[in-house]
Backbone as a printed PyTorch tensor [residue, N CA C, xyz], in Angstrom:
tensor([[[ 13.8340,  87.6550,  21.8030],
         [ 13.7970,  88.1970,  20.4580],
         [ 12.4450,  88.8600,  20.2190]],

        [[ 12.1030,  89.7830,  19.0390],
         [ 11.2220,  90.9200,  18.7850],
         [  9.9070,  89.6180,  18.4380]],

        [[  8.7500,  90.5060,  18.7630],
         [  7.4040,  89.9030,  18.0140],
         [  7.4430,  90.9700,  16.9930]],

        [[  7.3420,  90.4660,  15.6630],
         [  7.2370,  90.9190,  14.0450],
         [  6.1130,  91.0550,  13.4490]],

        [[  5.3150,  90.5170,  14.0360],
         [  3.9880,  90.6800,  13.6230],
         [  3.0760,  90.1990,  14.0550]],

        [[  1.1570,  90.9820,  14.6260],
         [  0.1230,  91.0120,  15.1150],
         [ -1.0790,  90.6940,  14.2320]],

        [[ -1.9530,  89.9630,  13.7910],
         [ -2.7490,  90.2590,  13.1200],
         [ -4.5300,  89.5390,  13.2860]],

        [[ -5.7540,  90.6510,  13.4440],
         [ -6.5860,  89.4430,  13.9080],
         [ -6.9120,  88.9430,  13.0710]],

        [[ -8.0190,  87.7740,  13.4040],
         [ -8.2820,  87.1670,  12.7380],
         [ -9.9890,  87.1790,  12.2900]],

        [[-10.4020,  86.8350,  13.5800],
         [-11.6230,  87.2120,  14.1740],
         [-12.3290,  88.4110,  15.2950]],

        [[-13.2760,  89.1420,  14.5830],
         [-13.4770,  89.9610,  15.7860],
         [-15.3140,  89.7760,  15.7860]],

        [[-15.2010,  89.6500,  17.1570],
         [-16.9540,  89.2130,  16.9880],
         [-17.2480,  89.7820,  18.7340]],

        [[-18.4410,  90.5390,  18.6690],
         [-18.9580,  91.5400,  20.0460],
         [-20.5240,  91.6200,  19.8980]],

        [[-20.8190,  91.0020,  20.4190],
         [-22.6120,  90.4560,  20.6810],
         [-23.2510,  91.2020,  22.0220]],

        [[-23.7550,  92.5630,  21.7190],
         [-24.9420,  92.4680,  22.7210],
         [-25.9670,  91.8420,  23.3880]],

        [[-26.0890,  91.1960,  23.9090],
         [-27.3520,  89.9480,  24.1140],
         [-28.7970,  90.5120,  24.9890]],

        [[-28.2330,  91.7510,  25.3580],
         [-29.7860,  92.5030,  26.2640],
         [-29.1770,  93.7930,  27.1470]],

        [[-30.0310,  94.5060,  27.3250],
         [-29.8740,  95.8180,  28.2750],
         [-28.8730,  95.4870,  29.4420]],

        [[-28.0350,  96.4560,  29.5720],
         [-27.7140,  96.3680,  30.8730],
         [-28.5560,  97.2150,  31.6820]],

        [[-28.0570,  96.1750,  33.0770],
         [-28.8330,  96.4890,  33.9710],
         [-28.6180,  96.4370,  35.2860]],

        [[-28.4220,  96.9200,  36.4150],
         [-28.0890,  96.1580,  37.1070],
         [-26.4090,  96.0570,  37.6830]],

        [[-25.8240,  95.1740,  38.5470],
         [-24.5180,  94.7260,  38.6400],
         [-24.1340,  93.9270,  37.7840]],

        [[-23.2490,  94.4310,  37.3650],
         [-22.3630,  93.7640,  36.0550],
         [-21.0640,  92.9060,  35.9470]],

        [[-20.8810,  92.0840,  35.8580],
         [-19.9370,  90.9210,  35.9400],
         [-19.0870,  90.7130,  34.7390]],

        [[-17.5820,  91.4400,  34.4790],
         [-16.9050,  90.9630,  33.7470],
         [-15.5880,  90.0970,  34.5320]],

        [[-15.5060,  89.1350,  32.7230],
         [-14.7980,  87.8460,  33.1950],
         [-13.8270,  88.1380,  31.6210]],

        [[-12.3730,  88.0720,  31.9310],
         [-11.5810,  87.9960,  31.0420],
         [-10.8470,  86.1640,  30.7740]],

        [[-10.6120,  86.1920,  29.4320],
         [-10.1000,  84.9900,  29.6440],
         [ -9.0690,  84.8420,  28.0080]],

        [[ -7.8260,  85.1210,  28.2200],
         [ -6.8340,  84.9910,  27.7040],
         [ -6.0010,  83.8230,  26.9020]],

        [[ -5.9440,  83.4670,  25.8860],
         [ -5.1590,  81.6680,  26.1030],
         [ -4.4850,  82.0190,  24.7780]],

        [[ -3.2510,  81.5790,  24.3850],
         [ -2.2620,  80.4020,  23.5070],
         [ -3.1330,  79.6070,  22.9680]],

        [[ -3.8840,  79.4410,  21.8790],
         [ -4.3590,  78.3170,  21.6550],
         [ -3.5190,  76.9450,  20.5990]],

        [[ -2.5650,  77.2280,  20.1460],
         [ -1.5650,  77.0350,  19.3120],
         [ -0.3160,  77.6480,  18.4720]],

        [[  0.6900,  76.6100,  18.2650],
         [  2.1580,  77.4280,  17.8810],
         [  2.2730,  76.3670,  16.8890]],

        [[  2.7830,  77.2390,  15.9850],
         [  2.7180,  76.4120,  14.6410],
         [  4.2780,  77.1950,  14.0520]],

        [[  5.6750,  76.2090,  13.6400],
         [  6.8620,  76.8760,  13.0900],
         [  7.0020,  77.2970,  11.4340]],

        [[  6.7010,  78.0530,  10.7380],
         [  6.5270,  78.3840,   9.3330],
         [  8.3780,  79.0860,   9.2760]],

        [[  8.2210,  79.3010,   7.6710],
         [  9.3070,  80.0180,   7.5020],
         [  8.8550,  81.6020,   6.6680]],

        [[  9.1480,  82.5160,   7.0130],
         [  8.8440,  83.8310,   6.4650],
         [ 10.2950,  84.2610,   5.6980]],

        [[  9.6470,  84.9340,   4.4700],
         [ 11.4010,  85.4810,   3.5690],
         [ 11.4470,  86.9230,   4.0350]],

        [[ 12.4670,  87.1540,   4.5520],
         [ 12.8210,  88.5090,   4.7060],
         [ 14.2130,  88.7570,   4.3660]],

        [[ 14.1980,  89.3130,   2.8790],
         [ 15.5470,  88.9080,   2.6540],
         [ 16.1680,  87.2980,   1.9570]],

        [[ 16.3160,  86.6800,   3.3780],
         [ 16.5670,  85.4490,   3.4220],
         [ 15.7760,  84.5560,   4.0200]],

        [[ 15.0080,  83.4740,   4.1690],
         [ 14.2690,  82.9970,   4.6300],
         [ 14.4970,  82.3980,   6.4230]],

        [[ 13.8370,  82.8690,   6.6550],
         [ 13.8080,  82.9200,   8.4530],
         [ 12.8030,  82.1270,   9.4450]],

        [[ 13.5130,  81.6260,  10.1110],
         [ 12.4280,  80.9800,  11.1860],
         [ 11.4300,  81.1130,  11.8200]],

        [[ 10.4170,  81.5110,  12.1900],
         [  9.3390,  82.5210,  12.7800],
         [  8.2670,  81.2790,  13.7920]],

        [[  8.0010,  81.8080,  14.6560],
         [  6.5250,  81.2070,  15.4870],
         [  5.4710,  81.7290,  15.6330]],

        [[  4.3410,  80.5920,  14.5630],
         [  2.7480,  81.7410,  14.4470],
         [  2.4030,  81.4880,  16.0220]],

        [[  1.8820,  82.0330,  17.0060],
         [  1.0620,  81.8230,  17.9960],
         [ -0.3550,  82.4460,  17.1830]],

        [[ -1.2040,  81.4620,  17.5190],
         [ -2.8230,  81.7050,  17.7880],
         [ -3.2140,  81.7990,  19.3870]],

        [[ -4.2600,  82.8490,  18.7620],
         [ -4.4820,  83.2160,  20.5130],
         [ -6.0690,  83.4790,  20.2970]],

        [[ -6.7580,  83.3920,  21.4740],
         [ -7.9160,  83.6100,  21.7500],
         [ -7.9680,  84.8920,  23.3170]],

        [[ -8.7370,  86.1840,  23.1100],
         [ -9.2890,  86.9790,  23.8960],
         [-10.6340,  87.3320,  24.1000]],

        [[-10.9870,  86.6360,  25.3110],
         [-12.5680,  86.7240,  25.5200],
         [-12.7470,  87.7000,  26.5600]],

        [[-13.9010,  88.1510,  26.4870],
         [-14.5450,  89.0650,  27.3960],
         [-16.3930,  88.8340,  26.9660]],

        [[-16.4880,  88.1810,  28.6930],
         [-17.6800,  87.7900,  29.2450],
         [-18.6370,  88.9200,  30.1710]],

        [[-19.3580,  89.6690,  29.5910],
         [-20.3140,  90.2940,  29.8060],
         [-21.7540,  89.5680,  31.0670]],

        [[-21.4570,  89.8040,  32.3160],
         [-22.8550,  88.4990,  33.2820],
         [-23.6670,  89.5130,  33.9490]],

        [[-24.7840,  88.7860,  34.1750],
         [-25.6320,  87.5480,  33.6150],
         [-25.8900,  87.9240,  32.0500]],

        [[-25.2110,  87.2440,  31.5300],
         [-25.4400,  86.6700,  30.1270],
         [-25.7210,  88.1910,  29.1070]],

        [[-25.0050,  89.2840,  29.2880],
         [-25.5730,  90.7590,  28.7710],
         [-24.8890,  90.8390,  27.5230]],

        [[-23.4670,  90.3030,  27.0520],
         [-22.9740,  90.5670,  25.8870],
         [-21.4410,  89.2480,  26.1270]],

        [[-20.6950,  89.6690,  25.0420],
         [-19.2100,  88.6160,  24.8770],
         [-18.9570,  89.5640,  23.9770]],

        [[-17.0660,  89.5120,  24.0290],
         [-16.3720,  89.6180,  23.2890],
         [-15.6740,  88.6240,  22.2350]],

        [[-15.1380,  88.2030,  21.4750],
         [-14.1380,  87.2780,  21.1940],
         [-13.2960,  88.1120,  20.0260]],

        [[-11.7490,  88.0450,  20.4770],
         [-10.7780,  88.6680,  19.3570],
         [ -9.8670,  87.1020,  19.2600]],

        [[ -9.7380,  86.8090,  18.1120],
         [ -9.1330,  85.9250,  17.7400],
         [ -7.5960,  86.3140,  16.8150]],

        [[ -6.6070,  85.9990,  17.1270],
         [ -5.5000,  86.4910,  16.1430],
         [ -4.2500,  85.3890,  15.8500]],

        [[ -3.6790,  86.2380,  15.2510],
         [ -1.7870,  85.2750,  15.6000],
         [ -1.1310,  86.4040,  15.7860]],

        [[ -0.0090,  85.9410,  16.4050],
         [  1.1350,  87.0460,  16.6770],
         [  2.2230,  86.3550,  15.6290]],

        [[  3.7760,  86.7300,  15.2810],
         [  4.7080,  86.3440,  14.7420],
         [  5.8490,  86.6600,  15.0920]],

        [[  6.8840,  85.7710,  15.5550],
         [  7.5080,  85.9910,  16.6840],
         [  9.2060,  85.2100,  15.2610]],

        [[ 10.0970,  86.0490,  16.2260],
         [ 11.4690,  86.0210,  15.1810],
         [ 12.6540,  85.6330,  16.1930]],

        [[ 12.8810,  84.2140,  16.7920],
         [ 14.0010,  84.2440,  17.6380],
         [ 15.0880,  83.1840,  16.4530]],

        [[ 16.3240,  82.6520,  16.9750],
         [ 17.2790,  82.1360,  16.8850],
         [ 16.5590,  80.7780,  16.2130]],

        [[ 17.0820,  80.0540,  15.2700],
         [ 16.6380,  78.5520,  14.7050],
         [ 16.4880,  77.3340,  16.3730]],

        [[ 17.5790,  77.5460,  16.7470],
         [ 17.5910,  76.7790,  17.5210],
         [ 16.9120,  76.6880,  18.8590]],

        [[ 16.1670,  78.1010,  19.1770],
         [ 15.1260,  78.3040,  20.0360],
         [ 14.1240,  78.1310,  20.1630]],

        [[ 14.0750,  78.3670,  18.2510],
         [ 12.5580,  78.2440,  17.7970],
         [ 12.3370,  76.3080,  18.0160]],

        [[ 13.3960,  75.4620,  17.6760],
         [ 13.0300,  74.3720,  17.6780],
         [ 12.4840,  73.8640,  19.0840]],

        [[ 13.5030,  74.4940,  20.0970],
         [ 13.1040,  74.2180,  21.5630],
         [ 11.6690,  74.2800,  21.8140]],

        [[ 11.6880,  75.9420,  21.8410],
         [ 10.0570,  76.1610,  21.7440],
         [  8.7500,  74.6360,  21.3930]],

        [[  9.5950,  74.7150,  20.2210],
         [  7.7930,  73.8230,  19.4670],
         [  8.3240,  72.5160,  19.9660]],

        [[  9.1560,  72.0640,  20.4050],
         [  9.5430,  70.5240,  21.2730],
         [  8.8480,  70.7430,  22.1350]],

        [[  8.7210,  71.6320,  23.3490],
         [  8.2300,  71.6020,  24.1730],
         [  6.8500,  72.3360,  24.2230]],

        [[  6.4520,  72.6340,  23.0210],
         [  5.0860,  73.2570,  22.9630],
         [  4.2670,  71.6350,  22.6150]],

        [[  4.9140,  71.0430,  21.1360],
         [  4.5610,  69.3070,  21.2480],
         [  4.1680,  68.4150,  22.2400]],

        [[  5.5070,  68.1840,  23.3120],
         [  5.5510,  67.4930,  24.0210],
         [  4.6250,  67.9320,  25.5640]],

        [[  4.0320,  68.9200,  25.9150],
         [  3.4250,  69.2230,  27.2310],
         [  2.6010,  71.0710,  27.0970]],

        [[  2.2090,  71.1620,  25.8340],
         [  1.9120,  72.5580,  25.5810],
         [  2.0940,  73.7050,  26.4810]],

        [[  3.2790,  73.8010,  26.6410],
         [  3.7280,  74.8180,  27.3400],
         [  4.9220,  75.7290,  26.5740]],

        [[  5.0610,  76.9050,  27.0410],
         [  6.1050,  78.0880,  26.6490],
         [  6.6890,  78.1420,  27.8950]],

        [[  8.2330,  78.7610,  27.5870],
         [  8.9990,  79.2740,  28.5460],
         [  7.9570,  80.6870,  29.2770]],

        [[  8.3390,  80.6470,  30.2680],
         [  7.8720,  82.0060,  31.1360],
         [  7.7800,  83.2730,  30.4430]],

        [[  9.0350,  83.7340,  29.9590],
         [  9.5520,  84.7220,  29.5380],
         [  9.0150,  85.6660,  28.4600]],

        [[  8.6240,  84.4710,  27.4740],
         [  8.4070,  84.4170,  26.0030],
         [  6.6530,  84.4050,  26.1490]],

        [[  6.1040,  83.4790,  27.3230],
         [  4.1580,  83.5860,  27.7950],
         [  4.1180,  85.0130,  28.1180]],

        [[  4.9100,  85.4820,  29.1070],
         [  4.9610,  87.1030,  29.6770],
         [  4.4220,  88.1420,  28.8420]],

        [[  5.9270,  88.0970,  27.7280],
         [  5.7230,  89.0430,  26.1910],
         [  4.7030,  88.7360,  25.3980]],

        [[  4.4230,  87.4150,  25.1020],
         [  3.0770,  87.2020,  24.1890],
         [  1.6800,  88.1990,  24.6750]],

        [[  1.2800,  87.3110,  26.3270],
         [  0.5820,  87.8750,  26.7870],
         [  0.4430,  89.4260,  27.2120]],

        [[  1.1850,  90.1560,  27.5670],
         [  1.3300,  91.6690,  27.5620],
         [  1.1080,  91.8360,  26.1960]],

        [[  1.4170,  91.6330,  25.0130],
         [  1.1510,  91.9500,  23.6750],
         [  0.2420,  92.1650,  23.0900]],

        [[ -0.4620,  90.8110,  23.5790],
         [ -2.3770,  90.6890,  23.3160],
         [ -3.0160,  91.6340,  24.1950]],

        [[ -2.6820,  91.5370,  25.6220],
         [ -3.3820,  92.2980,  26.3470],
         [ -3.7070,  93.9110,  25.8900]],

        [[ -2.1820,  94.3290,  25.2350],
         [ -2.5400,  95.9250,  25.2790],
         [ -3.3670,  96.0720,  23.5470]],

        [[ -2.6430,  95.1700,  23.0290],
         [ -3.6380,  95.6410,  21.4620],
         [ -5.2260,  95.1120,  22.0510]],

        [[ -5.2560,  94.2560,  22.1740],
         [ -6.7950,  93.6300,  22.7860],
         [ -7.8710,  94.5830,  23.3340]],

        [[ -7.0090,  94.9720,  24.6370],
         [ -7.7920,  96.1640,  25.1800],
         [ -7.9670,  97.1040,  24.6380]],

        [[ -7.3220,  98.1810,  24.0650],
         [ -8.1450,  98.9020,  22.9520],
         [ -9.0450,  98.5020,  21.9820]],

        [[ -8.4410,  97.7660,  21.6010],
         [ -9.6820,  97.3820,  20.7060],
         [-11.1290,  97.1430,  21.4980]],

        [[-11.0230,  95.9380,  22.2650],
         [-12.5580,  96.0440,  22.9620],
         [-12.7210,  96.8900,  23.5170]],

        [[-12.0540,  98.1890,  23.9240],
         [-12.7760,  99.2550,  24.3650],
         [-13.4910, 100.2960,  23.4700]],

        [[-13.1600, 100.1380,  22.2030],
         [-13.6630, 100.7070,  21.3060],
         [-15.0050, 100.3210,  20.8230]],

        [[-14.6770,  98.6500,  20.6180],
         [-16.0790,  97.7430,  20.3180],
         [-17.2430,  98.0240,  21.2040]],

        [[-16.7220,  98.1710,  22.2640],
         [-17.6200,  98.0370,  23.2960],
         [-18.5220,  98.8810,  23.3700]],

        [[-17.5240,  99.9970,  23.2290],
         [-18.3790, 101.5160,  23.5050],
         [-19.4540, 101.5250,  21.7170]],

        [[-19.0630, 100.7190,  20.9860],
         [-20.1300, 100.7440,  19.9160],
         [-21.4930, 100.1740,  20.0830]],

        [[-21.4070,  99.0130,  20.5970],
         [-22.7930,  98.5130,  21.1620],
         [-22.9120,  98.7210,  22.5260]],

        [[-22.8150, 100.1170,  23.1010],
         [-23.1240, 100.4220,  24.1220],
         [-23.0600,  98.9150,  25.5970]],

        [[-21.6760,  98.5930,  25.7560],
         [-21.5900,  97.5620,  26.9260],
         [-20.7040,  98.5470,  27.3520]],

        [[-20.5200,  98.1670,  28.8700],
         [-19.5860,  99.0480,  29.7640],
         [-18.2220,  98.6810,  29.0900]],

        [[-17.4210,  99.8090,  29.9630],
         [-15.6210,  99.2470,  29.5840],
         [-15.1020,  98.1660,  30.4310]],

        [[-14.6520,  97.2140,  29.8390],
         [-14.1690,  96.0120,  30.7900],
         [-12.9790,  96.1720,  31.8560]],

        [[-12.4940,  97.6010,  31.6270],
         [-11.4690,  97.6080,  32.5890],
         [-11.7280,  99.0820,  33.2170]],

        [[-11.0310,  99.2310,  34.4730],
         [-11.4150, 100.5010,  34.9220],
         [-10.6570, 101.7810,  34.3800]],

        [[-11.3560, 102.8160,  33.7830],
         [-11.0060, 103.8270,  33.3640],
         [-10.7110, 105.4640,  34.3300]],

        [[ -9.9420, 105.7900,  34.4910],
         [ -9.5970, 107.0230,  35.4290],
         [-11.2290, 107.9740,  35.2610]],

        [[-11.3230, 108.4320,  36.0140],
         [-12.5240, 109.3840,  36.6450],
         [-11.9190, 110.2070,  37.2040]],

        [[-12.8600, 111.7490,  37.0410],
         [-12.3760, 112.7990,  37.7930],
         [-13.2460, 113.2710,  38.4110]],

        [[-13.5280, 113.4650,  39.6480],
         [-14.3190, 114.1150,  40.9510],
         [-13.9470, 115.5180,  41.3910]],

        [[-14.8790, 115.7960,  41.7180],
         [-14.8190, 117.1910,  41.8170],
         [-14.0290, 117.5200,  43.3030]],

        [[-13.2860, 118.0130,  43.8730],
         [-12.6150, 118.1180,  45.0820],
         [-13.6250, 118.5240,  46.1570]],

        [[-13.4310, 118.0670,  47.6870],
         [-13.9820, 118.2910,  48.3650],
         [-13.1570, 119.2860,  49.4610]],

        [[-13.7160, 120.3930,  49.4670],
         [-13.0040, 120.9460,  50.3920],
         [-13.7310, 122.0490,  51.1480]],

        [[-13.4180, 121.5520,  52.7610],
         [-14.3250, 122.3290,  53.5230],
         [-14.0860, 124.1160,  53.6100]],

        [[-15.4730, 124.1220,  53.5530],
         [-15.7160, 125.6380,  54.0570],
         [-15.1180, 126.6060,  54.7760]],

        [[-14.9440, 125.9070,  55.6250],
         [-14.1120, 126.8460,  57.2760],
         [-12.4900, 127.1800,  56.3620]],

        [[-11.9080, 126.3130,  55.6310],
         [-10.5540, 125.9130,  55.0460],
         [-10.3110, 127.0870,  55.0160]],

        [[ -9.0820, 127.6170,  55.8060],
         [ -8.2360, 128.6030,  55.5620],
         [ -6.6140, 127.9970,  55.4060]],

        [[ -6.2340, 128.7540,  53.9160],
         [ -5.3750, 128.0160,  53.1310],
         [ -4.4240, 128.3830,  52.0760]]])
């Protein structure tokens, strides 16, 4: 079933000193909690807040990211109960449903810290396409 809604919570991006040097980024992704509310749409509906945490570690010690949010997620009553049984009982999600969360965060996430980033001048945490100039020999008949 659809995710209905994204929203952050926290956005916090700390320069801590010049770069310099070889640069060490460290991503680190997590679920930090699922909580079952009811949202009215219409009629009042079942929904799952996920809280999530997206870090990005700037090394030796040059800057951090942290985006903090919830997502809002709209499946079947009886899925949703599964879900939070087994989010209760051993904090875990089905595969399926971690997959979509995570791809979700990932792509809003990454824009965003690529934007942040480029504000307090830290590199981009992920690799961005480059264009080189072609090399082509002299002698080349073509």
């Amino acid at each position: 079933m659809p995710i209905i809604g994204f929203n952050f919570d926290k956005i916090n991006i700390e320069k801590l000193k010049k770069v310099e040097g070889k640069v060490s980024i460290k991503h680190n992704i997590g679920i930090k909690d699922v909580n079952e509310e009811k949202l009215l749409i219409g009629k009042s509906e079942e929904v799952l807040n996920f809280s999530f945490e997206y870090e990005v570690q700037y090394e030796p010690k040059i800057g951090n990211l942290l985006l903090k949010g919830t997502i809002i997620y709209l499946d079947e009553p009886k899925r949703i109960k599964e879900i939070m049984k087994n989010w209760k009982k051993n904090k875990k999600l089905p595969q399926e449903l971690m997959s979509q969360l995570i791809n979700t965060i990932m792509f809003r996430c990454n824009i965003r810290s690529l934007s942040l980033s480029q504000e307090v001048n830290l590199p981009p945490h992920i690799p961005l396409p480059k264009v080189s100039p072609s090399k082509r020999p002299e002698d080349y008949i073509g």
